[in-house]
N, C-alpha and C positions, 0 to 999 in steps of 0.2 A: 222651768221653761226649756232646758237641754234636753229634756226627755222624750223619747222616740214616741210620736204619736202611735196611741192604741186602746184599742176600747173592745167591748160585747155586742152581739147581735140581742141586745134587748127587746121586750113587749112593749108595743106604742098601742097602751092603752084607751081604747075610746072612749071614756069618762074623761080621761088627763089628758088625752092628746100629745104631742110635743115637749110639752109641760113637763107631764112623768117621765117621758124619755129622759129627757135631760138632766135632771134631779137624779135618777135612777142611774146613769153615768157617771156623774159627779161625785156622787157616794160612793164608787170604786176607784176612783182616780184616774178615769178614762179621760185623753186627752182626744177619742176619737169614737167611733161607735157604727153599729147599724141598725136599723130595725126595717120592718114592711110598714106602708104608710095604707096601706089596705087589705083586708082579705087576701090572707095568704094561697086560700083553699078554696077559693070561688071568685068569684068577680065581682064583686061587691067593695064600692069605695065608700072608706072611711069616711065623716064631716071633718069641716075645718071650721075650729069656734076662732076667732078675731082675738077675741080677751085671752085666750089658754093661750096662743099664739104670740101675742103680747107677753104673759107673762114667764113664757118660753125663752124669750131672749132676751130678759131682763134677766134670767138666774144666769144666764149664758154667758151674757156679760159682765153679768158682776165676780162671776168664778174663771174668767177668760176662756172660756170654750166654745170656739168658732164653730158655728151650724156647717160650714163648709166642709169640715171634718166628717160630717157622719153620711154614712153609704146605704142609701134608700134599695135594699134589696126589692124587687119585683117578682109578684105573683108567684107561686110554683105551679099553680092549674095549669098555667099558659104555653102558648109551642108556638114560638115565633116561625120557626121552620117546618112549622106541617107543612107537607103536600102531600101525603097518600090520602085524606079525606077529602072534604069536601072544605071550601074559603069559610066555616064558620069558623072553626078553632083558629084559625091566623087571623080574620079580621076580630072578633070578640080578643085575643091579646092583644093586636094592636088598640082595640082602643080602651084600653084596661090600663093600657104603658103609659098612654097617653095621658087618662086620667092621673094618673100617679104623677106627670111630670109638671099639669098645671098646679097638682097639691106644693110638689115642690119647690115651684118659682117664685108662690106665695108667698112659701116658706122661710126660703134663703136657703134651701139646700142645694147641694150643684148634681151631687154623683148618683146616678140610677142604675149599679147593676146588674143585669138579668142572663141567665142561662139563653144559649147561641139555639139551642133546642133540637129535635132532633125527627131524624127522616132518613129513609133507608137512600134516598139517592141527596149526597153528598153536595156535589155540586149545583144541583138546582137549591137545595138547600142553601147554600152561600149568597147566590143570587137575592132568594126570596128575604132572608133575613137581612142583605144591604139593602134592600128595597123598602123594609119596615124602617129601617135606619133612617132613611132619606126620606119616607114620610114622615115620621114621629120630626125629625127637623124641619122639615116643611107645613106640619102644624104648629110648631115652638120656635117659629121662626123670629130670631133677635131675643130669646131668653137664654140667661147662662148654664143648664140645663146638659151632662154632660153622659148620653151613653154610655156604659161598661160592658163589653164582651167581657162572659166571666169564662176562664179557664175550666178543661172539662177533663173527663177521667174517660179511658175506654169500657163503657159501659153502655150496652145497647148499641142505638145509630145516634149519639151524641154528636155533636156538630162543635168540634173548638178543642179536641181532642191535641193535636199536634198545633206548633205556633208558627206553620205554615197556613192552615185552614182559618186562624184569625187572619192572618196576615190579608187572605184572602178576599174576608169580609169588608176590612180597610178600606184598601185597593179602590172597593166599590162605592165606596161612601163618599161624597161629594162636601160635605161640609166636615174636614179633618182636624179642625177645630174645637167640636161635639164629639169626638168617640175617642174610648180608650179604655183600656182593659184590666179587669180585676184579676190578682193574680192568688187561684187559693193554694194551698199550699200543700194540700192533704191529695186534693183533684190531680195536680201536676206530677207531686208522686206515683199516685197512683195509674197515672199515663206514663209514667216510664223515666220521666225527668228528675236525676239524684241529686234532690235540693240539698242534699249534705254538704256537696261542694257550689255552693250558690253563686259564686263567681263565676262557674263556669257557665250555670243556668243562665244567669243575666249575659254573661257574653253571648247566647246565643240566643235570646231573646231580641237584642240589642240588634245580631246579625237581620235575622230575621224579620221581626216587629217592628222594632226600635224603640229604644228605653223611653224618649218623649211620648210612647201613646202609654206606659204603668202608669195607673191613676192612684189604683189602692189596691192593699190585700185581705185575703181570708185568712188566717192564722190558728192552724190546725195542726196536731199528731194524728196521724193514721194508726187504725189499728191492722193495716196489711201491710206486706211487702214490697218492695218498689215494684211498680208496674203490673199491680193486682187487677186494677180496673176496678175495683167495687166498690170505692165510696162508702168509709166508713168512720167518719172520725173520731177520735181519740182524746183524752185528754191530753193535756201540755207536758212532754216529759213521759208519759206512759205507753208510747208506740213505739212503730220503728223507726220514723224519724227523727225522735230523740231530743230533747230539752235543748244540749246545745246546740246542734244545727238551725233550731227556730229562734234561740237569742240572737244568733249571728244575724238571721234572717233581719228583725226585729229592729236591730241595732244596727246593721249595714250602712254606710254614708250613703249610697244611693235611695235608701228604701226608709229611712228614719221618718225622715220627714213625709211620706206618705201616709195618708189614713188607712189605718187595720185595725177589723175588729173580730175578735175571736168566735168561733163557731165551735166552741168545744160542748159534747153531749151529754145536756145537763135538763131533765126533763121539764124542768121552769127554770123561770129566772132565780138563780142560785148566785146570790151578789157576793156573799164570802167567798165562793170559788174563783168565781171572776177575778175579785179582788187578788186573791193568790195567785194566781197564775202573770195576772199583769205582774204585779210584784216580781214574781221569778224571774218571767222575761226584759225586766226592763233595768232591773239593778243587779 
């Protein structure tokens, strides 16, 4: 029960629903986890069966692993922050988020993090995506239901690159109760921040942000160099971030207790691997 929560970006199975998630966690000794609760690669939401749902947190509870824990990634089709097109791609995401957030209030899950998204002018970009913010709350009005701005890499016109441009998006969000940020860890390198010395990261996140809006992490080795920009993750130990700087990460008194769940690149769900890597990083 000391042990620093951490889990995998597993497959949430549409036959098993929740159900498989869970079970599929559990057999790695994931005290935390992610998965997508809909169509990763189009807009299409998943069913929610009542009975799989039910029997979802009955395994949950009898293995003590709190649904709260796990980090309901969002769509990758989606661009919260289009505007060089036309309002179909920002409204079809938004209400794709949306659907995702009533699966998850059903559920008992709280965390939804989704890419800031991306557009060659910056600043209206901050605007539009506090604006989806404070709609998605203004439809999920009184659920617990918690946005994540996920940290970004310089790649393209990414939007969440520096942790002045979240800071940004904040700012603009009226209900600061509902948002807060995923912190990955492979993206931040690769924008330029040397998580090797993590103390110093979080001090200036802290400056910045401020440590109350870290909700949870990505927990990844990069296969590039600090400040590659290209987004390429690595197994645990095998990059240039290096095994120890991600146990420290891991294991840190600030960040223990946060839900992390691995995104290391493993073409299906590979639970011996999983399992190894939690191992490594956690003892």
């Amino acid at each position: 029960m000391n042990k620093p929560l951490l889990g995998a970006h597993v497959s949430y199975k549409k036959d098993e629903q929740l159900f498989g998630t869970i079970r599929d966690l559990i057999s790695i000794g994931a005290t935390s986890g992610a998965i997508y609760i809909s169509n990763s690669r189009a807009y299409i939401k998943f069913g929610l069966d009542k009975e799989k749902l039910n029997n979802a947190k009955k395994i949950a509870k009898e293995n003590n692993f709190n649904l709260e824990n796990i980090i309901v990634h969002a769509p990758m089709v989606g661009n919260i922050a289009n505007t060089e097109k036309d309002s179909d791609i920002y409204l079809r995401t938004l209400n794709s988020y949306h659907k995702d957030l009533i699966t998850m209030e059903e559920s008992g899950i709280k965390l939804f993090n989704f890419h800031p998204g991306s557009s060659k002018d910056t600043s209206l970009a901050i605007e539009q995506i506090s604006n989806a913010i404070n709609e998605l709350h203004r439809r999920t009005e009184g659920d617990k239901t918690i946005l994540l701005l996920e940290t970004m890499m310089k790649k393209g016109n990414y939007v969440g690159i520096k942790f002045e441009q979240i800071k940004s998006i904040i700012d603009l969000v009226k209900d600061k109760k509902r948002i807060g940020v995923c912190f990955d860890t492979c993206h931040v390198w690769d924008a330029g921040y040397d998580i090797r010395n993590i103390d110093n990261v979080l001090e200036e996140f802290d400056n910045v942000i401020g440590l109350k809006y870290l909700k949870a992490l990505h927990i990844n080795d990069s296969k590039n160099e600090l400040g590659s920009g290209k987004d390429r993750h690595e197994e645990i130990g095998k990059g240039y971030i290096g095994l120890e700087p991600l146990k420290k990460i891991v294991n840190h008194k600030l960040l223990r207790d946060l839900p992390k769940a691995l995104e290391t690149p493993y073409g299906k769900d590979d639970f011996t691997k999983w399992k190894d890597e939690i191992d490594l990083l956690i003892n």
